[in-house]
BAVOKE-172774 format. One record per residue (C-alpha): residue number from 1; residue in three letters; z, x, y. Coordinates in Angstrom, 1 decimal, m for minus. Example, Ala and Ser with C-alpha at 12.3 -4.5 7.8 and 13.67 -1.06 7.14 Angstrom:
  num  residuo      pz      px      py
    1      Ala     7.8    12.3    m4.5
    2      Ser     7.1    13.7    m1.1
//
This chain:
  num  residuo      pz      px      py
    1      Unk   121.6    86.4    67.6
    2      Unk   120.0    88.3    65.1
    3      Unk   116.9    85.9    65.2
    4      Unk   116.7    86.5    69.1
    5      Unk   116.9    90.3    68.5
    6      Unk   114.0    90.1    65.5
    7      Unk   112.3    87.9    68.2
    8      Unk   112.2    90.9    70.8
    9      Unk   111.8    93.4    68.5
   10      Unk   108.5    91.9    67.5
   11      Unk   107.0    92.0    71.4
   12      Unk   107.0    95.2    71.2
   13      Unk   103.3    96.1    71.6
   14      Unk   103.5    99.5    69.1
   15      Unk   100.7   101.4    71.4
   16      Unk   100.1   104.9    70.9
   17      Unk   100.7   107.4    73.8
   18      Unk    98.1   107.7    75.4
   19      Unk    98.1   103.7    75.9
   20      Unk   101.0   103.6    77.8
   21      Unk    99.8   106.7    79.9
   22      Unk    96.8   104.1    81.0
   23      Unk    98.7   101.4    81.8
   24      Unk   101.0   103.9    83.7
   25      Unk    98.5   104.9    85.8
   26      Unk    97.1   101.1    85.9
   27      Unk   100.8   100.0    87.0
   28      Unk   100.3   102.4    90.1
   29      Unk    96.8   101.7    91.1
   30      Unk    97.6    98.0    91.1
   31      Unk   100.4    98.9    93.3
   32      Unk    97.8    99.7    95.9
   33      Unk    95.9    96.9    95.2
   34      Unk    98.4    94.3    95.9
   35      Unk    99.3    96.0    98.8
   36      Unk    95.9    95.1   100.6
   37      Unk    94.4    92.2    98.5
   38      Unk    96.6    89.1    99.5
   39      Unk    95.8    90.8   103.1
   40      Unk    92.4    91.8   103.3
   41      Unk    91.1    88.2   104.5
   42      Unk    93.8    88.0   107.4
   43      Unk    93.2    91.8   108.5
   44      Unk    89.1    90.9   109.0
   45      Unk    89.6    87.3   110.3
   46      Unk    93.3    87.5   112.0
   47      Unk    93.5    91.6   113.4
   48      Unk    89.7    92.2   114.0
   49      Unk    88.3    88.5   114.8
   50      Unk    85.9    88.3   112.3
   51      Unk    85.1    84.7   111.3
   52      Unk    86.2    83.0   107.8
   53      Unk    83.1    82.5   106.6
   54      Unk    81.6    86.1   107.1
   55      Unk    84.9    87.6   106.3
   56      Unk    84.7    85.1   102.8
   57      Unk    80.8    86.9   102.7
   58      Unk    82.1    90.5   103.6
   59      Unk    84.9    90.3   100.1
   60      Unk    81.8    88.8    98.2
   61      Unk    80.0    92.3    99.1
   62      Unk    82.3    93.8    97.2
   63      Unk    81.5    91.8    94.1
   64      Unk    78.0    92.2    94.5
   65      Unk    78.3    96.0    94.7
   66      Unk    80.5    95.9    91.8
   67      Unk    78.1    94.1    89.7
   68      Unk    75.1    96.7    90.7
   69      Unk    77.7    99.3    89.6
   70      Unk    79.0    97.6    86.5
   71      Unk    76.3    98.1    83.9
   72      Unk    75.4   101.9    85.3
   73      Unk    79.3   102.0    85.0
   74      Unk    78.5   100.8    81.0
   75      Unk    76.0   102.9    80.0
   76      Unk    77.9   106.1    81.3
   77      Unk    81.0   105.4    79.4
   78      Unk    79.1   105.4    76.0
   79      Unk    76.9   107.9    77.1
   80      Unk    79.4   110.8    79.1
   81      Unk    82.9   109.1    78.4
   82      Unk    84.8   106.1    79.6
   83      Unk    88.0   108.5    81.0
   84      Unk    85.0   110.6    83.0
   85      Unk    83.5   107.6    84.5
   86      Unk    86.9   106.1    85.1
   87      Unk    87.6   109.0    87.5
   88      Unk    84.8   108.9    89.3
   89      Unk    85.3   105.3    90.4
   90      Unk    88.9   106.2    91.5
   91      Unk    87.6   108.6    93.7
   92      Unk    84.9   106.5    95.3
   93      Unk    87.7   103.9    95.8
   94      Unk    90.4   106.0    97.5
   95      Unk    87.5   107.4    99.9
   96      Unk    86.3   103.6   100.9
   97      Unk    89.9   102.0   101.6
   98      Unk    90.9   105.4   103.4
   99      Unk    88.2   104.4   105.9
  100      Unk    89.2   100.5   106.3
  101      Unk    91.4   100.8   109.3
  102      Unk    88.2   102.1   111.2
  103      Unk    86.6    98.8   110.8
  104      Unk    85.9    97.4   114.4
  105      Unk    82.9    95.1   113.6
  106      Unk    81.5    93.3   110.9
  107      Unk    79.2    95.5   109.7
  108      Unk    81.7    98.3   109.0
  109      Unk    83.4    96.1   107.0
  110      Unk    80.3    95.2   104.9
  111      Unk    79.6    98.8   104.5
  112      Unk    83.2    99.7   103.3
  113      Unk    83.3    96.9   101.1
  114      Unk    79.4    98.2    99.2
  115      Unk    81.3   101.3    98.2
  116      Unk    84.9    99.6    97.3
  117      Unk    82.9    98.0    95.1
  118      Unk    80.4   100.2    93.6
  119      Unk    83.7   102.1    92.9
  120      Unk    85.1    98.5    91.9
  121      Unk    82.0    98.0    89.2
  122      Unk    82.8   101.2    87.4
  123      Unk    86.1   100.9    87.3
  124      Unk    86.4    97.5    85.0
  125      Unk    84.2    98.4    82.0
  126      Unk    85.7   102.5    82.1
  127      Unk    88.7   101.2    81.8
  128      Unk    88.2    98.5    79.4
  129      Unk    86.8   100.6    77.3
  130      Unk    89.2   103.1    77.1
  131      Unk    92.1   101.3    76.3
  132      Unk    89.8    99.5    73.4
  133      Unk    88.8   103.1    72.3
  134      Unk    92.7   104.2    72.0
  135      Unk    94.1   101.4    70.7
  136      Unk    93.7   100.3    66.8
  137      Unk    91.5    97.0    66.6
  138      Unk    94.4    95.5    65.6
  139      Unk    96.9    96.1    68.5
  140      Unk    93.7    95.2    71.0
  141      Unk    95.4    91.7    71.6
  142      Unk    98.6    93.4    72.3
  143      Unk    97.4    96.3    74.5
  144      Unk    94.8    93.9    76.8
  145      Unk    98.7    91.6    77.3
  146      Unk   100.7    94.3    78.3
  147      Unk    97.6    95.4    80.4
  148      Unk    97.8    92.2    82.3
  149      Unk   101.5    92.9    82.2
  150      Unk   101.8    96.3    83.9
  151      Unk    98.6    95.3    86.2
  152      Unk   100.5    91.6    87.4
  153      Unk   103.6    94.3    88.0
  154      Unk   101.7    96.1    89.9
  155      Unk   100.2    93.7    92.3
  156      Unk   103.6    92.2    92.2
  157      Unk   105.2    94.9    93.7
  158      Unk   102.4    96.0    96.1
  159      Unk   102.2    92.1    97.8
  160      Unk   105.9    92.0    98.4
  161      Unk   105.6    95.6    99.8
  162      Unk   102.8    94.6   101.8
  163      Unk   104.5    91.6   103.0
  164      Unk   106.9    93.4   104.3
  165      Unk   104.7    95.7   106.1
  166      Unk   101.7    93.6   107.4
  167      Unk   101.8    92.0   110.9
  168      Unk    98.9    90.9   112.6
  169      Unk   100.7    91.3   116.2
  170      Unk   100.7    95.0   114.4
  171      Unk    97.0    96.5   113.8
  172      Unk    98.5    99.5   113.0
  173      Unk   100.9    98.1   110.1
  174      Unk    97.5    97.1   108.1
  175      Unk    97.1   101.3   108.4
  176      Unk    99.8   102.0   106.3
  177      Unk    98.1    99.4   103.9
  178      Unk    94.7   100.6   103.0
  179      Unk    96.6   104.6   103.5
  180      Unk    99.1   103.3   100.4
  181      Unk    96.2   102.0    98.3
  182      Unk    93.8   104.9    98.9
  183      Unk    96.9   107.3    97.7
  184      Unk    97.3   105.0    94.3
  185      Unk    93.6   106.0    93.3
  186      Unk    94.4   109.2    93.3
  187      Unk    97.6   109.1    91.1
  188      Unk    95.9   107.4    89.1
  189      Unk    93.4   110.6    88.8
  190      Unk    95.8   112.5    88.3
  191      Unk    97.7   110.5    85.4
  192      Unk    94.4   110.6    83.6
  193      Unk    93.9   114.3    83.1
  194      Unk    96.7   113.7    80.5
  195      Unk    94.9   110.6    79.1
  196      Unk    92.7   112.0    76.0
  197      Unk    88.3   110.5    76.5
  198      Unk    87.8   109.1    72.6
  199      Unk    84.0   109.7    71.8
  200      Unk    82.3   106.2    71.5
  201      Unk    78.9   106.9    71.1
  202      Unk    78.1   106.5    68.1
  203      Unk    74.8   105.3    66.5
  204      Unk    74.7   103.5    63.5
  205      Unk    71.8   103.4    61.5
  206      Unk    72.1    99.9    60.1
  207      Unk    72.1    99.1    64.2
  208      Unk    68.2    98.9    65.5
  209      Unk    68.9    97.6    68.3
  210      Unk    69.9    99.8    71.5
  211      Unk    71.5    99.7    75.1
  212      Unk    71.8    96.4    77.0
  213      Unk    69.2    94.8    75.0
  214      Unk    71.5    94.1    72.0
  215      Unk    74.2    93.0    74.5
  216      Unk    71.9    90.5    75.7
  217      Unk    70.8    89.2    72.4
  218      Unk    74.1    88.2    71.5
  219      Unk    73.9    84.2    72.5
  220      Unk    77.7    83.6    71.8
  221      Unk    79.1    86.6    74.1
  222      Unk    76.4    85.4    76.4
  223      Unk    77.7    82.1    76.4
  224      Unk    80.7    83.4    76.9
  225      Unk    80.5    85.5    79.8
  226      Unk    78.9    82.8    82.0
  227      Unk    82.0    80.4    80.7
  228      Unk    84.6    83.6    82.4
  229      Unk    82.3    83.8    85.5
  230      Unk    83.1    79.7    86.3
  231      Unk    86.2    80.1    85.5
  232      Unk    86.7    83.3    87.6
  233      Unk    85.1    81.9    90.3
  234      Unk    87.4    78.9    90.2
  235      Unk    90.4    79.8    90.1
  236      Unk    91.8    84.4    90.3
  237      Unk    89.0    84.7    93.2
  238      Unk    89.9    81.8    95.1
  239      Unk    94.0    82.3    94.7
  240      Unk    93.2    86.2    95.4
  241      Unk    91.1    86.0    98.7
  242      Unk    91.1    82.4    99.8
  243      Unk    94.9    80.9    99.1
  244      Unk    96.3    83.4   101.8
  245      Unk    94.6    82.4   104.7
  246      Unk    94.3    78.9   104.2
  247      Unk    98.5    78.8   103.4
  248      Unk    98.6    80.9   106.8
  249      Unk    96.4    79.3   108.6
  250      Unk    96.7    75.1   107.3
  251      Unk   100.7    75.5   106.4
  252      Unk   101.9    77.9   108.7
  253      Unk   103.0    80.5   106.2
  254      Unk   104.2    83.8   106.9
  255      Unk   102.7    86.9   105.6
  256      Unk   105.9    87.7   103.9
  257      Unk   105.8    84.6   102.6
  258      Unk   102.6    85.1   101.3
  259      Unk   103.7    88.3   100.1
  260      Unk   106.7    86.6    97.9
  261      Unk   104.2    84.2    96.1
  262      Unk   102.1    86.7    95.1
  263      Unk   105.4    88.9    93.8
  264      Unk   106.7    85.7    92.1
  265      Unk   103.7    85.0    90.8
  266      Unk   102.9    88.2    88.6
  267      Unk   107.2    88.2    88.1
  268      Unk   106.4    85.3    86.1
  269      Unk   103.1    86.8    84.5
  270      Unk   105.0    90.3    83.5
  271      Unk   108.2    88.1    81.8
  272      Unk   106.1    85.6    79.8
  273      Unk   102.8    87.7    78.9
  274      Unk   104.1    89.4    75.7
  275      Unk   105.4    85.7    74.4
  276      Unk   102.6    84.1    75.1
  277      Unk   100.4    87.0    73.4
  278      Unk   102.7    86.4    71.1
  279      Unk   102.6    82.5    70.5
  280      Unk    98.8    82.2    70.5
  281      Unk    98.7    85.3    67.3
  282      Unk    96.4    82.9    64.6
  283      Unk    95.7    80.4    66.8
  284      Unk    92.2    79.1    68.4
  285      Unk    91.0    81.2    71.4
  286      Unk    89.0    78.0    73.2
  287      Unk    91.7    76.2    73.1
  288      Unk    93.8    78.2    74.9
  289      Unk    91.0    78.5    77.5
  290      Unk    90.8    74.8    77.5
  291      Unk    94.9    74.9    78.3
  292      Unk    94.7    77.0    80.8
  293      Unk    91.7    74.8    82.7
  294      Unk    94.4    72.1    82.7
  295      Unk    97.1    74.7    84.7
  296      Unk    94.6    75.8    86.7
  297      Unk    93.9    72.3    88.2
  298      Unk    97.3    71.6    88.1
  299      Unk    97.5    74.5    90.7
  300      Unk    95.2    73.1    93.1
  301      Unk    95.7    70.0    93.3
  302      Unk    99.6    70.8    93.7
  303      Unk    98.2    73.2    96.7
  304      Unk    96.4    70.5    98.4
  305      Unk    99.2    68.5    98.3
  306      Unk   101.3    71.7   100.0
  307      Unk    98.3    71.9   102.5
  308      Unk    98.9    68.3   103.6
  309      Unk   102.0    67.4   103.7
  310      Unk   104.4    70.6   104.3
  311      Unk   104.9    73.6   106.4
  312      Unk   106.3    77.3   106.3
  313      Unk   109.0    77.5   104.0
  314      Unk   108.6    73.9   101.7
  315      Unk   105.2    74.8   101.6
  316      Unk   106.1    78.2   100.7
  317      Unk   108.8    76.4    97.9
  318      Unk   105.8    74.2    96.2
  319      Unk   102.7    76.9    96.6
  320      Unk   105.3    79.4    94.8
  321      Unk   105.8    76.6    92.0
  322      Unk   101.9    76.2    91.7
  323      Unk   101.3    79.6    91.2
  324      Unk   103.9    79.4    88.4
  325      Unk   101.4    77.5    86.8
  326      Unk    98.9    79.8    87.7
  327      Unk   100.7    82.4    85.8
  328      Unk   101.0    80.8    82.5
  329      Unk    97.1    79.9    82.8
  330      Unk    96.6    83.4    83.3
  331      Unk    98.9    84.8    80.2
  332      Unk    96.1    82.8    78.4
  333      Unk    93.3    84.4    80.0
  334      Unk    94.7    87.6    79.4
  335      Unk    95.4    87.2    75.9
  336      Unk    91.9    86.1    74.9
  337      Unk    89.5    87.2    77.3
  338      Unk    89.7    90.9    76.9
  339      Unk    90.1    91.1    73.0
  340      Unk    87.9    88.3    72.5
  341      Unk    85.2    91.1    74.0
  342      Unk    86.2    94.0    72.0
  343      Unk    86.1    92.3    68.7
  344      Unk    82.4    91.3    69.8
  345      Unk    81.2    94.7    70.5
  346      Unk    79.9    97.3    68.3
  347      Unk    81.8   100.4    68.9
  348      Unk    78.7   102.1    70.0
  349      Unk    78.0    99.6    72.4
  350      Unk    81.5    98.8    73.8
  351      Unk    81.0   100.2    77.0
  352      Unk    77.7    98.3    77.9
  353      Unk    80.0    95.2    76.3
  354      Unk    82.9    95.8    78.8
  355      Unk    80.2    96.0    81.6
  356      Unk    79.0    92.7    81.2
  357      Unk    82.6    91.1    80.6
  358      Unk    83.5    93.1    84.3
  359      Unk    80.4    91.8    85.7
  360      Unk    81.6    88.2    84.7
  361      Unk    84.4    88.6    87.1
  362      Unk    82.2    90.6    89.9
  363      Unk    79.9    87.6    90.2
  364      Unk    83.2    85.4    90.1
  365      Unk    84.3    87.3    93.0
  366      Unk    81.2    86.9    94.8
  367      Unk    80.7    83.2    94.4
  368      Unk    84.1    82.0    94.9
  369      Unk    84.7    83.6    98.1
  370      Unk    81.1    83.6    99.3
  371      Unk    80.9    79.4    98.7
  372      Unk    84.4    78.7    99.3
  373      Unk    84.8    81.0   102.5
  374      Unk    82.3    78.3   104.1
  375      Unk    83.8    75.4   102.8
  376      Unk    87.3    76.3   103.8
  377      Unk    85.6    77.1   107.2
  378      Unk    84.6    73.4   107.4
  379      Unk    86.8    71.3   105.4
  380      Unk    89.7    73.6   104.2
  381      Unk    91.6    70.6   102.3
  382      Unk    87.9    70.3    99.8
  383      Unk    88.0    73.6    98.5
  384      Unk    90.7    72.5    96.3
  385      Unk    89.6    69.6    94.4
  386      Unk    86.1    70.9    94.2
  387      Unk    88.0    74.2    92.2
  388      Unk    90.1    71.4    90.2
  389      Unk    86.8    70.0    88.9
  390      Unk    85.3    72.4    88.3
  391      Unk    88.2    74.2    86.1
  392      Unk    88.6    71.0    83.9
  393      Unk    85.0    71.2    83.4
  394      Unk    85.2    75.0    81.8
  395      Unk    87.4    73.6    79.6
  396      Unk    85.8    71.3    78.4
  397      Unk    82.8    74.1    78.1
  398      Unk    85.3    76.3    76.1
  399      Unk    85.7    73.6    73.3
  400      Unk    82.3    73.3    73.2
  401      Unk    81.6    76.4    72.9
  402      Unk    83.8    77.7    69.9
  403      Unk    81.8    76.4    67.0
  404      Unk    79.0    79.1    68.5
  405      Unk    81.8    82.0    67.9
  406      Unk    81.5    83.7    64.5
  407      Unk    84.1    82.0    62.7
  408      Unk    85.7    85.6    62.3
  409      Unk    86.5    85.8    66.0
  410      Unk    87.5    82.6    67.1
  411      Unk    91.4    83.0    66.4
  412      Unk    93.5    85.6    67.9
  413      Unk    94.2    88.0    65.1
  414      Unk    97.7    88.4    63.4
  415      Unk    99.1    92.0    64.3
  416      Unk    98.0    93.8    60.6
  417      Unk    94.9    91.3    59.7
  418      Unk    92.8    92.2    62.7
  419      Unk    89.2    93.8    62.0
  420      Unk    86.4    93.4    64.3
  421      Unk    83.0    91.6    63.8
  422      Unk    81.4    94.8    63.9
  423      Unk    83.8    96.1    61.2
  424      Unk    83.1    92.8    59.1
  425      Unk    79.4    93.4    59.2
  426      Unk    79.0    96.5    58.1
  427      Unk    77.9    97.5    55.1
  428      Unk    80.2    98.8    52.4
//
């Protein structure tokens, strides 16, 4: 017993204030999110008859924006503050999903979904890079897990809530979705007025190099980046905007079905995030990527076999198992991906760094749905091996890629031996 108690004792993430005021707001905004993600493919396609594969096109806009957005985004949160840039986006958010439900035709859509994401873009890397600035290098690991814990909450919550609500005999039930979300940005606003804007922009003289030209120069984060975008494309975009439809659509699952997954799902993320954070403190990041490739595919292929053989609720039983999976794949992700970034960057430079990590995930948002909107459209059982593949090949890419790390970076730090690269490399 006392073991078990020394065991939870040690999960907690020790974040200063102002942390948990983020992830506060965080836990709201990805409320909203949830709300309309899972949803936002069967309101264009289902409510206003706009085909799969434009509607798969019309989500990739929002990418596309968002990685337009992104490095502008970066630049600003060295140069005026991450906390001010952070605002901004919330508002340019709330404005766009206030206006969905107007959407008649595909080009409103389109439209809406340029300035979700230019909103979307500066979000990512202001936020990033605020919670890096607040938190002590060596909590980074801890606050990026309990980021994915209150954001997976969040989303949690805001499917099964909009499961509840959404019903495509009901236009006006998708209403009261986008209304919900648009009112979580500005909570969000609100929560960080009482969230303090740390001053990152710093130059150091021993640094020549400036802006995104040192960001660039760095071949391992390079490397790195493209590695998130395949698997980003392969797996969180597709199980975000594709899964729904197709388990509507190919196994005749509900949209409160739908809705539980995506609450199970992130139930599973919030319980076993902190232990897996946890677990992988000393060991090697790329092998944990390489893990999660293997639950990824797992996933799919366990989906395919849901898409061909069952219907409503045992295809609802096994899709909700996959994504169990899914979860513990993504504990992983969340545990490395983020800090992996942070201990990468200069502090001066952290924003610009954070810009290029979000923008990983922007142009996985824009390839997964863009390509596999069409091929669900044509074949919707081949969209799932194809993603198998092509996880199991990022892993195989993350093993590959480690001995490029610097050696300093390429475990997950024990909580009170953690200093960045930057901090290594600098003179005494």
């Amino acid at each position: 017993m006392r073991a078990l108690s020394h065991y939870v004792r040690s999960l907690n993430p020790q974040l200063p204030r102002s942390v948990w005021l983020l992830q506060a707001g965080g836990l709201a905004n990805m409320f909203g999110n949830g709300v309309v993600v899972p949803f936002l493919i069967i309101y264009l396609h289902n409510v206003r008859g706009i085909s799969l594969g434009l509607a798969g096109l019309i989500a990739a806009t929002n990418g596309l924006a968002a990685l337009v957005s992104g490095p502008i985004a970066g630049s600003l949160a060295d140069r005026i503050g991450a906390r001010t840039t952070l605002v901004a986006a919330l508002v340019i958010m709330c404005g766009a999903f206030a206006l969905f439900p107007l959407i008649t035709q595909a080009w409103h859509a389109f439209l809406l979904n340029v300035l979700a994401g230019t909103g979307s873009g500066a979000f990512w890397p202001s936020q990033g890079t605020l919670l890096s600035a607040l938190t002590p290098p060596e909590r980074r690991p801890a606050a990026f897990a309990q980021q994915r814990v209150t954001m997976n909450l969040g989303i949690g919550l805001g499917g099964l809530v909009g499961g509840l609500i959404a019903s495509t005999s009901d236009p006006s039930s998708f209403t009261v979705l986008f209304a919900l979300d648009a009112a979580t940005f500005l909570v969000f606003a609100a929560i960080l007025t009482r969230v303090p804007s740390p001053n990152l922009a710093r130059t150091q003289e021993h640094e020549p190099r400036r802006g995104y030209a040192a960001v660039f120069h760095d071949r391992p984060f390079r490397s790195f980046i493209l590695l998130n975008t395949l698997f980003i494309s392969a797996s969180i975009a597709l199980f975000s905007e594709l899964f729904p439809v197709f388990a509507k659509n190919e196994a005749a699952v509900s949209e409160r079905e739908i809705g539980l997954i995506f609450f199970l799902n992130t139930a599973l993320i919030v319980l076993v995030q902190l232990p897996v954070a946890k677990l992988q403190e000393g060991k090697r990041r790329m092998s944990a990527l390489a893990l999660m490739s293997v639950l990824f595919a797992a996933t799919w292929v366990l989906v395919l076999v849901g898409g061909l053989t069952l219907e409503a609720g045992a295809a609802t039983a096994l899709f909700a198992l996959a994504f169990g999976l899914f979860a513990f794949g993504e504990c992983l992700h969340g545990t490395v991906q983020g800090p992996l970034v942070s201990d990468l960057a200069p502090p001066q430079l952290l924003g610009r760094y954070m810009a290029m990590s979000s923008s990983s995930w922007q142009v996985g948002f824009i390839i997964g749905p863009a390509v596999g909107g069409f091929v669900l459209q044509a074949q919707p059982y081949a969209l799932w091996p194809v993603a198998a593949a092509v996880c199991l090949a990022g892993g195989i890419w993350a093993i590959m890629l480690e001995h490029r790390l610097p050696r300093l970076v390429q475990r997950t730090p024990v909580a009170g031996e953690h200093h960045t690269l930057a901090e290594a490399q600098a003179p005494s």
